[in-house]
Backbone as JSON, one array per atom type, in Angstrom:
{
  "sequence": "XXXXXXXXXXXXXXXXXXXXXXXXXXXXXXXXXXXXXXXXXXXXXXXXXXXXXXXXXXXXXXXXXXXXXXXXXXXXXXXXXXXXXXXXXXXXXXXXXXXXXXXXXXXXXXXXXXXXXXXXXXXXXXXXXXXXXXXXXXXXXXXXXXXXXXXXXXXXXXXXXXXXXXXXXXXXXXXXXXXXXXXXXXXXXXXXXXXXXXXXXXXXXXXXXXXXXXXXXXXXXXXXXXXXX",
  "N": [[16.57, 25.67, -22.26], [13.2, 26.71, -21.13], [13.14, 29.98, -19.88], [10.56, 30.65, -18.67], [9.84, 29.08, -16.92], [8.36, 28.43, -13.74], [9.05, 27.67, -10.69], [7.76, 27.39, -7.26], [9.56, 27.97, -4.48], [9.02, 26.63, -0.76], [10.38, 26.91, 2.09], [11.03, 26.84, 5.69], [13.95, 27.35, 6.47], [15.94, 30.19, 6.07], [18.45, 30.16, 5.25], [19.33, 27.67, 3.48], [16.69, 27.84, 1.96], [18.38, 30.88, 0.6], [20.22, 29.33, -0.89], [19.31, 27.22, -2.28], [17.83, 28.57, -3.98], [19.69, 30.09, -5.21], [20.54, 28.06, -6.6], [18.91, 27.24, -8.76], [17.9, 29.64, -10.08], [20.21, 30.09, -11.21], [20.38, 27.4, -12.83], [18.3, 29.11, -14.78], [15.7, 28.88, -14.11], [12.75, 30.43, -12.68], [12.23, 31.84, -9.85], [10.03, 31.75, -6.84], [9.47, 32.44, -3.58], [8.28, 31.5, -0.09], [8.4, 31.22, 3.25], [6.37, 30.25, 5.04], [3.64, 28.3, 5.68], [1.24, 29.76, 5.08], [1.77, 31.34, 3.24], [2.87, 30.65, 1.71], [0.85, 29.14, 0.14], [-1.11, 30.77, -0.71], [0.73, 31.84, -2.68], [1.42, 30.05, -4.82], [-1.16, 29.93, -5.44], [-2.33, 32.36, -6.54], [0.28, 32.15, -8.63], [0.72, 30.45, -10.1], [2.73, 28.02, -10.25], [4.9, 25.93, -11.77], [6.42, 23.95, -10.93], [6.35, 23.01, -7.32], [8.81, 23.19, -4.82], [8.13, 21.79, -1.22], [8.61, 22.28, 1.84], [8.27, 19.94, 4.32], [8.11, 20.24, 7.26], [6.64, 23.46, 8.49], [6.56, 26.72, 9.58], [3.2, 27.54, 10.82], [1.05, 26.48, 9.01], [1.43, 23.12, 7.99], [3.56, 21.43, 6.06], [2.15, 19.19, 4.64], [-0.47, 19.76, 5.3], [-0.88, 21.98, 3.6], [-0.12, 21.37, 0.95], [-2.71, 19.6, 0.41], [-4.71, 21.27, 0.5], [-4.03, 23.13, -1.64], [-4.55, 21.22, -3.76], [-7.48, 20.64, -3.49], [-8.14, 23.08, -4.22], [-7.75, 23.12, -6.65], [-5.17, 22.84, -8.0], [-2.38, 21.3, -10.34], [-0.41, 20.31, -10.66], [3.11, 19.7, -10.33], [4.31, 18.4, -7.24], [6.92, 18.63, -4.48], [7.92, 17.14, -2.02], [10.15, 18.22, 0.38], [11.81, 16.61, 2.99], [13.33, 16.04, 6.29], [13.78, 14.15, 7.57], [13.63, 10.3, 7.75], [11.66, 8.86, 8.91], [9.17, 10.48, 8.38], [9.28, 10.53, 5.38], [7.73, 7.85, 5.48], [5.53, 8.69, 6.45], [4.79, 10.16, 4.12], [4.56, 8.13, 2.11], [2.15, 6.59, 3.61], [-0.04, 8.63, 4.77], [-1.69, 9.37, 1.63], [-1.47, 12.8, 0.19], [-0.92, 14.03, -2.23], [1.02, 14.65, -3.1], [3.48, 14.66, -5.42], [6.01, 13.81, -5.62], [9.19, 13.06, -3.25], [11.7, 14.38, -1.61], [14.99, 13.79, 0.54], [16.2, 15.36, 3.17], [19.51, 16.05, 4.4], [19.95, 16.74, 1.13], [21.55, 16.53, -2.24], [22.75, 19.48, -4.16], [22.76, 18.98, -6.49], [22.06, 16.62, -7.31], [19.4, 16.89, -6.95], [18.32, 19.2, -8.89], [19.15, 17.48, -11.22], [16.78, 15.86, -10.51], [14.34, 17.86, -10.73], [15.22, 18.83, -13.29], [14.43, 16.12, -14.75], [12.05, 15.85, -13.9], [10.97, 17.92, -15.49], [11.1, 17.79, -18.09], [9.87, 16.02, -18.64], [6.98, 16.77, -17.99], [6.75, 18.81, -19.73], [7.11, 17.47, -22.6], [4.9, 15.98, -22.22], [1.59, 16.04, -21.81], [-0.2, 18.6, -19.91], [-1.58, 18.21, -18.19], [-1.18, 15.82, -17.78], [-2.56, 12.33, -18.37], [-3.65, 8.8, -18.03], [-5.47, 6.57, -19.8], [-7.23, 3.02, -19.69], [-9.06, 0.15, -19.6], [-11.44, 0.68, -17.26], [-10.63, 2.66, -16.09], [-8.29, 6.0, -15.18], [-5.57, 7.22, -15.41], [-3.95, 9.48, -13.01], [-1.42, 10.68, -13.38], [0.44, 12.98, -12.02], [-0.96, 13.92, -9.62], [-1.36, 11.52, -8.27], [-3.65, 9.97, -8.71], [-6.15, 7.53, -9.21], [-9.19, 7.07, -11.17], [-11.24, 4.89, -11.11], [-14.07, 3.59, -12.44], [-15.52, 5.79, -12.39], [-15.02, 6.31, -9.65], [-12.81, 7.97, -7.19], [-9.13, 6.29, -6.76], [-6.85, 6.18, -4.67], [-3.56, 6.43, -4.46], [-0.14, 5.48, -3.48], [3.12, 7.08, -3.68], [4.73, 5.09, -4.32], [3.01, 3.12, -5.58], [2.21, 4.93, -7.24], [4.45, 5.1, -8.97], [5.17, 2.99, -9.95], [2.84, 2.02, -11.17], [2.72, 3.78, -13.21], [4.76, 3.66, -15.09], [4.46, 0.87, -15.71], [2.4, 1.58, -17.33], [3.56, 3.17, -19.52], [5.08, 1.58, -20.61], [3.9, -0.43, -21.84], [2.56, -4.64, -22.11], [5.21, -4.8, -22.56], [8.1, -7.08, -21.16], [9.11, -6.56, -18.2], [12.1, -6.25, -16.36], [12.0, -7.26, -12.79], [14.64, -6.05, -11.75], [15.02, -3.59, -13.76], [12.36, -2.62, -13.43], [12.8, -2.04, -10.11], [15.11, -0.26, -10.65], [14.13, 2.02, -11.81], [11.79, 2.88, -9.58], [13.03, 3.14, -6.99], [15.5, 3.88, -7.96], [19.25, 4.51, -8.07], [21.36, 4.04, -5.63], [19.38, 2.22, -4.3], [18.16, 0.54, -1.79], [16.49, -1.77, -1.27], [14.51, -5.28, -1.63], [13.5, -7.9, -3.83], [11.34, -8.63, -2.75], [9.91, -6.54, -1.59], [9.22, -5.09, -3.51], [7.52, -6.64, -4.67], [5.63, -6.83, -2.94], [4.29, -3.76, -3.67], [3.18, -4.59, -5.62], [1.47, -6.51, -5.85], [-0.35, -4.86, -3.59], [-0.88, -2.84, -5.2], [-2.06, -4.04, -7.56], [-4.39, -4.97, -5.64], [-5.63, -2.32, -5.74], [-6.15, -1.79, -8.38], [-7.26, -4.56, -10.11], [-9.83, -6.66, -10.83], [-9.96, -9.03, -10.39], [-7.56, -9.88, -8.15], [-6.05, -11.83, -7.44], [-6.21, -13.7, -10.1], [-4.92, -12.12, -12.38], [-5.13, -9.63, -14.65], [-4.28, -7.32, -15.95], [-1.92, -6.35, -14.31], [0.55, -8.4, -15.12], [2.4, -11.78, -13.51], [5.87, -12.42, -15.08], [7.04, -15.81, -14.45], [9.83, -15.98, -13.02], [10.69, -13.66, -14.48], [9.78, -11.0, -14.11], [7.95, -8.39, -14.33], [4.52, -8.21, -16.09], [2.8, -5.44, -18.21], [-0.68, -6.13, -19.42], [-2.38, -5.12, -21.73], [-4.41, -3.49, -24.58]],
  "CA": [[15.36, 25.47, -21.46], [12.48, 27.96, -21.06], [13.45, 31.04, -18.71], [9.26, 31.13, -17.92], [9.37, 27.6, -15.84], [8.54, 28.78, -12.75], [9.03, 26.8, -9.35], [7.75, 27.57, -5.8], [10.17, 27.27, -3.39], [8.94, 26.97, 0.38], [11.18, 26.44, 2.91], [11.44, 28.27, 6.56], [15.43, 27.83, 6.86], [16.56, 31.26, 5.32], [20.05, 29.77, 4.62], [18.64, 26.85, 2.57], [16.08, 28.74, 1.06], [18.88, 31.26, -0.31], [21.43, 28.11, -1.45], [18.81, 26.58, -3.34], [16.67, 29.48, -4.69], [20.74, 30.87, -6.41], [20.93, 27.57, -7.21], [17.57, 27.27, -9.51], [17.89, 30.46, -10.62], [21.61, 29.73, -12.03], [20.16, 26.91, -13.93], [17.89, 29.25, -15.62], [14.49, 28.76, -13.14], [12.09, 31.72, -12.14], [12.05, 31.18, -8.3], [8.71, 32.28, -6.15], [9.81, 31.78, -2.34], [7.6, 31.55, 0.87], [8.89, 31.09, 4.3], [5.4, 29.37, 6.05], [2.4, 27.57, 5.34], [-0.05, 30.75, 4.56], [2.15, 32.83, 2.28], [2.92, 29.55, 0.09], [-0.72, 28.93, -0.06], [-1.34, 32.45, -1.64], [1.86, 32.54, -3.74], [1.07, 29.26, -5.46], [-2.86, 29.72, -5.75], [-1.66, 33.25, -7.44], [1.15, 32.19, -9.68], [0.02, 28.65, -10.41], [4.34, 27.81, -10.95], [5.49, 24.58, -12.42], [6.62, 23.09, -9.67], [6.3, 23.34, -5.74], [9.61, 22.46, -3.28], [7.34, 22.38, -0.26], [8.81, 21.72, 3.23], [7.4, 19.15, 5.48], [7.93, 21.08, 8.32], [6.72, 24.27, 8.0], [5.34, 27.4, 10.83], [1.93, 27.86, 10.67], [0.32, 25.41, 7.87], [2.11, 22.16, 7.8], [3.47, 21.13, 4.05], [0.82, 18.22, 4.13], [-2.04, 20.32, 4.72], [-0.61, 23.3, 2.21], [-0.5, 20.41, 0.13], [-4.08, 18.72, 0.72], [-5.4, 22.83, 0.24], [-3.64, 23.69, -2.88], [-4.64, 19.96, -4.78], [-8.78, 20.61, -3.83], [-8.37, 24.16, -4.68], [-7.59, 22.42, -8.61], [-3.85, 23.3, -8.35], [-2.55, 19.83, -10.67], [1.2, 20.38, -11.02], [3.84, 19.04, -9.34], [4.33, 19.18, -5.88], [7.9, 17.59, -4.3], [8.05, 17.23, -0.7], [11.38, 18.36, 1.17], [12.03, 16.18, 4.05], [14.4, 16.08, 6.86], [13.55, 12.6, 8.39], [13.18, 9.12, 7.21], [10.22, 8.34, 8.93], [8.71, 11.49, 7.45], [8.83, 9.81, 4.32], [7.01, 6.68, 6.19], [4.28, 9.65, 6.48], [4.44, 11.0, 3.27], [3.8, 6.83, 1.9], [1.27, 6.42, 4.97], [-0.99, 9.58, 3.82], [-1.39, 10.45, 0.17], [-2.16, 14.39, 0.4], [-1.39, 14.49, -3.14], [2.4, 14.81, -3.48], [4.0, 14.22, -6.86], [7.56, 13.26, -4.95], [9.91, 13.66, -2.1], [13.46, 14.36, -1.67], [14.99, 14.0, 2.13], [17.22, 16.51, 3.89], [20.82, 17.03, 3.78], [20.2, 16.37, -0.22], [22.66, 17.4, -2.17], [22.16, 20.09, -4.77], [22.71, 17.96, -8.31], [20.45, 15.27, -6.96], [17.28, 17.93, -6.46], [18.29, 19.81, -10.34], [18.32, 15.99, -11.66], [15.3, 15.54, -10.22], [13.85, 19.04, -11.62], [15.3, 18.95, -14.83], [13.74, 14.97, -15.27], [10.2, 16.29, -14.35], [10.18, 19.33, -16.3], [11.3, 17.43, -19.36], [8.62, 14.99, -19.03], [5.99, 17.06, -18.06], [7.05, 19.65, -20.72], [6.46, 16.21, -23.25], [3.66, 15.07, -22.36], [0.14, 17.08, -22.2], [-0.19, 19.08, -18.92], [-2.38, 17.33, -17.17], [-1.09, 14.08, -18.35], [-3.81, 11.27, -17.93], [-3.32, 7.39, -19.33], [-6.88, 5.52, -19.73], [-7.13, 1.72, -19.8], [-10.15, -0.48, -19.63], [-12.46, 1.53, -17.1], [-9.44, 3.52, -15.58], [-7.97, 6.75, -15.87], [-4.38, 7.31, -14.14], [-3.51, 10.86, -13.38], [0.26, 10.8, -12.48], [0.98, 14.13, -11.1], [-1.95, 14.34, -8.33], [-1.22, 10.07, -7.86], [-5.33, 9.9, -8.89], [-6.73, 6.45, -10.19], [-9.96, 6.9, -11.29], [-11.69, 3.92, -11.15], [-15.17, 3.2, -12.68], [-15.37, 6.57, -11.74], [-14.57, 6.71, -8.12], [-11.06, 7.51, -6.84], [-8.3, 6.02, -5.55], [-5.96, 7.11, -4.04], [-1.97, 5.59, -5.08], [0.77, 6.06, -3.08], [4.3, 7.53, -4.43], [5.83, 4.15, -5.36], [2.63, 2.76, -6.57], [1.82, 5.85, -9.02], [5.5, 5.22, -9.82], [4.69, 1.55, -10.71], [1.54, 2.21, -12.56], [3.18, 5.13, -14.52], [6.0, 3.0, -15.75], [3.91, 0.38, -16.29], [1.23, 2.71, -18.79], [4.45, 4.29, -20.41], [5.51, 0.12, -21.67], [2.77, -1.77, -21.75], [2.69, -5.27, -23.03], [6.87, -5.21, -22.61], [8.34, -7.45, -19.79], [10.11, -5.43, -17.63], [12.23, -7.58, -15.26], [12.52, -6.73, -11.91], [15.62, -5.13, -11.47], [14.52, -2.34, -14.24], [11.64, -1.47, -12.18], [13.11, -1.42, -9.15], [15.95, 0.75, -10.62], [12.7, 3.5, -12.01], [10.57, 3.36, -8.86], [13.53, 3.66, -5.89], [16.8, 4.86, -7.9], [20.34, 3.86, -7.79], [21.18, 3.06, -3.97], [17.82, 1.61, -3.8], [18.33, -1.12, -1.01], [15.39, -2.53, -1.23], [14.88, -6.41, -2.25], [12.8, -8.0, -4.67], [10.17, -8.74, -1.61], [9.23, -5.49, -0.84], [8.74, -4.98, -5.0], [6.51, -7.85, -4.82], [4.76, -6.45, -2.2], [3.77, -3.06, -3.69], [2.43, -4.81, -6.68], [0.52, -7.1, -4.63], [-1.16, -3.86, -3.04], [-1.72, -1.99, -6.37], [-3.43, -5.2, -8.14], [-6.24, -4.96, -5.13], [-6.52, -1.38, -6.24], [-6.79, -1.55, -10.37], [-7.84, -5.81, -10.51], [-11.32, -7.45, -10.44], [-9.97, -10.3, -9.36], [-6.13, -9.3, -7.8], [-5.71, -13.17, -7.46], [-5.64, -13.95, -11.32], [-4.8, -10.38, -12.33], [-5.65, -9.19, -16.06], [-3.58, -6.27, -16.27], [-0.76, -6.53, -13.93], [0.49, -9.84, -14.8], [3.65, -11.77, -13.19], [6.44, -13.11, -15.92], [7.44, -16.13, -13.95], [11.41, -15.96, -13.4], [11.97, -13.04, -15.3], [9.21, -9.73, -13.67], [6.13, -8.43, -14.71], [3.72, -7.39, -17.81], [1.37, -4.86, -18.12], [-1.13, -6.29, -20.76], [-3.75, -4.34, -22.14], [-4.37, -3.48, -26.05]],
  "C": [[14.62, 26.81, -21.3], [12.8, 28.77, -19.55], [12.22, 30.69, -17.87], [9.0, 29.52, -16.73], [9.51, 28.08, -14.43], [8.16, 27.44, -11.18], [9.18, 27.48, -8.32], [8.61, 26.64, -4.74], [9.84, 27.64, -1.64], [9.33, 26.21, 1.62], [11.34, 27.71, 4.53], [12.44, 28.56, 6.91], [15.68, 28.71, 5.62], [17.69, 30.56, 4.5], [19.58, 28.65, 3.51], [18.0, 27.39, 1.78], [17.48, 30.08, 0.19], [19.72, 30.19, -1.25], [20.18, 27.52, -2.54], [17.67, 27.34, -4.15], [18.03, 29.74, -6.08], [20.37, 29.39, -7.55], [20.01, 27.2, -8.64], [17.98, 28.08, -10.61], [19.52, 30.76, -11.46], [21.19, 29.18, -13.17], [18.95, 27.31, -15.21], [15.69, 29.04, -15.31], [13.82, 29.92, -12.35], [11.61, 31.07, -10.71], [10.93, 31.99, -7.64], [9.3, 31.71, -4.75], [8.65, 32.37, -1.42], [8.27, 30.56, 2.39], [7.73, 29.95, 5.17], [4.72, 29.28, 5.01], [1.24, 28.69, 4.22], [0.48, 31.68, 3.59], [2.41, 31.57, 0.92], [1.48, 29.42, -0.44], [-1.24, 30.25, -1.67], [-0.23, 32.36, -2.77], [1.64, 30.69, -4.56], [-0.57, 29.12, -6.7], [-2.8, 30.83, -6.79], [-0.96, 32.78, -8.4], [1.09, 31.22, -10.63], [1.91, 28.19, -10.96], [3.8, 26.27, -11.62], [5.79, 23.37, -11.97], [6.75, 23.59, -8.36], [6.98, 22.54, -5.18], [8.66, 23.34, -2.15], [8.2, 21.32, 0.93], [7.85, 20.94, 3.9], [7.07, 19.6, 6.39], [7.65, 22.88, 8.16], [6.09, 25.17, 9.64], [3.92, 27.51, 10.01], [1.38, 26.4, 9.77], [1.24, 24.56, 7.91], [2.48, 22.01, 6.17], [2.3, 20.36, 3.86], [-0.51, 18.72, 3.92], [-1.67, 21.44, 3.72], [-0.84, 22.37, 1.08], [-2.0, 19.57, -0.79], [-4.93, 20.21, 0.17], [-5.5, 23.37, -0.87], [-4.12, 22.36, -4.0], [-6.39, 20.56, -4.36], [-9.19, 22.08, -4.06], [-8.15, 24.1, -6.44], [-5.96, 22.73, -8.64], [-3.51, 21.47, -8.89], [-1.08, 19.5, -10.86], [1.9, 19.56, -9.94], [4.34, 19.15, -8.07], [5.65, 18.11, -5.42], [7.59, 18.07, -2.66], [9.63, 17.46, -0.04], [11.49, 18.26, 2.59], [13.54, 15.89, 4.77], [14.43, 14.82, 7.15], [13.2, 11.67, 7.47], [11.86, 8.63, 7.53], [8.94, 9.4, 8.63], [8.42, 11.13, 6.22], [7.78, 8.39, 4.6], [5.34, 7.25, 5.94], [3.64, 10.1, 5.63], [3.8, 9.7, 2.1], [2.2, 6.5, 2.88], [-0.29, 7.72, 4.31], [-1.04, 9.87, 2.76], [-2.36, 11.7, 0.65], [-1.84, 14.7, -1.3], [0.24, 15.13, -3.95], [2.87, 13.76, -4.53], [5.24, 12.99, -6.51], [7.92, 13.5, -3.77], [11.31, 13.71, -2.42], [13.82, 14.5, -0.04], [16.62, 14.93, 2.0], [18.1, 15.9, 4.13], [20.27, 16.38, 2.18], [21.33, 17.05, -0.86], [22.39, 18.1, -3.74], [22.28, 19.53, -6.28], [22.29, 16.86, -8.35], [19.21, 16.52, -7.08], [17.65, 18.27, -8.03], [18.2, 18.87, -10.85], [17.36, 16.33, -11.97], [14.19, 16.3, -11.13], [13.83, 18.89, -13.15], [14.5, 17.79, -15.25], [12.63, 15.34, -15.26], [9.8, 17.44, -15.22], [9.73, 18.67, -17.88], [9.84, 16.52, -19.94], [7.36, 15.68, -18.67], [6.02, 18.25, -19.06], [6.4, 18.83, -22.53], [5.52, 15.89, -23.49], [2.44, 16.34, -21.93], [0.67, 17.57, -20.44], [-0.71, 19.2, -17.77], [-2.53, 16.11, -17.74], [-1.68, 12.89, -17.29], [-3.45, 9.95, -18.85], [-4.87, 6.76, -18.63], [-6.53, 3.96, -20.47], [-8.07, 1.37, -18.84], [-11.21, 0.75, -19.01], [-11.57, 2.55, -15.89], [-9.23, 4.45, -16.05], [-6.81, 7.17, -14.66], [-3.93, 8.59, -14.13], [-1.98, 10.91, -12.31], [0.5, 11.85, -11.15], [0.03, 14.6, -9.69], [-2.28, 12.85, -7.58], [-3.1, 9.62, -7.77], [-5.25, 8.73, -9.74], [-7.98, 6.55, -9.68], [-10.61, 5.85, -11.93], [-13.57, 3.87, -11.49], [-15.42, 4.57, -12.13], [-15.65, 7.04, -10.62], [-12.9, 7.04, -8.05], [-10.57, 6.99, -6.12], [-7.35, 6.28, -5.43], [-4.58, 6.14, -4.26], [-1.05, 6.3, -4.36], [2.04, 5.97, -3.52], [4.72, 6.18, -5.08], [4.43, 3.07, -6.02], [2.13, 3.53, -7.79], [3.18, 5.39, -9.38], [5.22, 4.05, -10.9], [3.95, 1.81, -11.74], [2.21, 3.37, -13.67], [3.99, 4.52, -15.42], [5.35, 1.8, -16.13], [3.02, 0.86, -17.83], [2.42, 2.95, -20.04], [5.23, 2.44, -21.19], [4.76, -1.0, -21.43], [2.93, -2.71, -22.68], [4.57, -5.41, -23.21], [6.83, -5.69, -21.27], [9.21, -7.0, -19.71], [10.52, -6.54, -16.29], [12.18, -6.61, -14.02], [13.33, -5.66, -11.26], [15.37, -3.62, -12.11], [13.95, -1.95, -13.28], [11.61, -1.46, -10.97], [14.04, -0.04, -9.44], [15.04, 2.26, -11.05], [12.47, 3.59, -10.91], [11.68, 3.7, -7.43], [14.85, 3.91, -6.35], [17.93, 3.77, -7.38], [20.63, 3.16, -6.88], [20.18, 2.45, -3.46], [18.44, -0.06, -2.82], [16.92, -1.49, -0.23], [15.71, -3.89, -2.16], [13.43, -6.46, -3.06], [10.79, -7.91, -3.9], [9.55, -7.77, -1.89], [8.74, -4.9, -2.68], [7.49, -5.55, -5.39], [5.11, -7.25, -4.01], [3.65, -5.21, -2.51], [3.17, -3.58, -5.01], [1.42, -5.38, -6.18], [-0.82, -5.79, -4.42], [-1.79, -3.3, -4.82], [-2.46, -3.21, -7.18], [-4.98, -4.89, -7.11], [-6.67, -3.31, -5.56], [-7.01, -1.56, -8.16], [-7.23, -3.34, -10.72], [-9.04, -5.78, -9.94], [-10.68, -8.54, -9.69], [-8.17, -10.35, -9.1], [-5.65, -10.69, -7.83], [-4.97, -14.03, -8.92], [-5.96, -13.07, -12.37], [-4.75, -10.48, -13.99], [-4.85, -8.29, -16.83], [-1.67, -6.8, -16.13], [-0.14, -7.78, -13.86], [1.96, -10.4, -14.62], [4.15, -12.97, -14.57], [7.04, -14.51, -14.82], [9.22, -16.17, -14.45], [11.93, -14.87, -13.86], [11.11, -11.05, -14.39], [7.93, -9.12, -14.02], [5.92, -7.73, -16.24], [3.01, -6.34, -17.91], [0.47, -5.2, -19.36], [-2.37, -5.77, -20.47], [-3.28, -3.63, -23.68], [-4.42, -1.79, -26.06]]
}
C-alpha cells in the first residue's frame, strides 16, 4: 500500500488519539492529528489528506460544523465520523453535513483499519471524485450529493449506501439479505421493514413517480432491481 495515503486524525482524548494514530501509522498510514475543531479545520484545508477520523464531540468547533466548513470550502474526500453515542448516530442520519461514514465509540481497532483499508481500496479504484450518472442524475458518493436535474439532494448515509450499491450492479437482482448485509454489516439487526423503508424514502428522492418507480424497482419475493441501460 502507498506510504503517501494520508489520514486526518481529530480526536480531543490524547490517549485515543495516541492508540489509534500508532495504530495507522503501523499499518503504513501518514497520520496528521488535531485535538479541536479550529486546528482540524486548518490542518485538513492545508494538507487536503485522504481521509478525515473526525470526532463528534469536539472543543471549540463541533465535528458537524468542521464537517459542514471543510465540504463548502470544496474539500471532497472522505470524512468518517467517530462517535461515542447511539443516538449521535440518530444525528449524524437526522442531518447530512456531508459525512462519508461513522464508526461509534468503544470500536475496536481491526474494525476502524477494515473500514480504512475498504475505502482506500475503493477510492484508490475508482476516479477521485467518483461520480455515477443515470438518466438526469449524477450521484456523488463521497460528499452523499444527488444531483438532480441539476439541483441537489441531499442522501443520507444508508441511502448513499443504497444508491451506491445499487449504481455499482445495476440491472442484477439483489435480494434483500445482500443489501442489507452491504448497507448495515454483519450484526446488522435490523429487519427487512426498516430496508423497505429506506427505499421507500430514496424512490421520493431519485423517482418521477415513487409509486410506479422506473429505476428502483421491487423483485416481488426475492428484493430489488436497479434498471437503467
Amino acid at each position: 500500500m502507498s506510504k503517501e495515503i494520508k489520514i486526518a486524525l481529530i480526536e480531543d482524548d490524547e490517549n485515543l488519539r495516541f492508540l489509534v494514530a500508532e495504530r495507522l501509522q503501523s499499518e503504513g498510514y501518514k497520520v496528521l492529528e488535531a485535538g479541536n475543531g479550529d486546528d482540524a479545520e486548518k490542518i485538513i484545508l492545508e494538507h487536503d489528506p485522504d481521509i478525515v477520523l473526525l470526532d463528534w464531540m469536539l472543543p471549540g468547533k463541533q465535528g458537524s460544523d468542521v464537517c459542514i466548513s471543510i465540504r463548502e470550502s470544496g474539500f471532497d474526500k472522505l470524512v468518517i465520523m467517530m462517535t461515542a453515542k447511539a443516538q449521535d448516530v440518530d444525528k449524524i442520519e437526522a442531518y447530512n453535513f456531508g459525512v462519508s461514514d461513522y464508526i461509534t465509540k468503544p470500536f475496536n481497532m481491526d474494525v476502524l483499519i477494515a473500514m480504512i483499508d475498504n475505502k482506500i481500496k475503493f477510492s484508490l479504484n475508482s476516479d477521485k471524485s467518483e461520480s455515477y450518472k443515470f438518466a438526469n442524475m449524477e450521484h456523488h458518493p463521497n460528499t452523499h450529493l444527488l444531483i438532480k436535474d441539476g439541483r441537489k439532494v441531499e442522501l443520507t448515509i444508508l441511502e448513499n449506501r443504497i444508491l451506491l450499491y445499487f449504481l455499482k450492479n445495476k440491472n442484477k437482482v439483489i435480494n434483500r439479505e445482500e443489501l442489507m448485509m452491504e448497507v448495515w454489516g454483519y450484526n446488522a439487526d435490523v429487519n427487512t421493514r426498516t430496508l423497505d423503508m429506506h427505499i421507500v424514502r430514496l424512490r421520493k428522492k431519485i423517482e418521477s413517480n415513487p409509486d410506479s418507480p422506473q429505476y428502483l424497482q421491487t423483485v416481488r419475493g426475492i428484493g430489488y432491481k436497479f434498471a437503467y441501460e
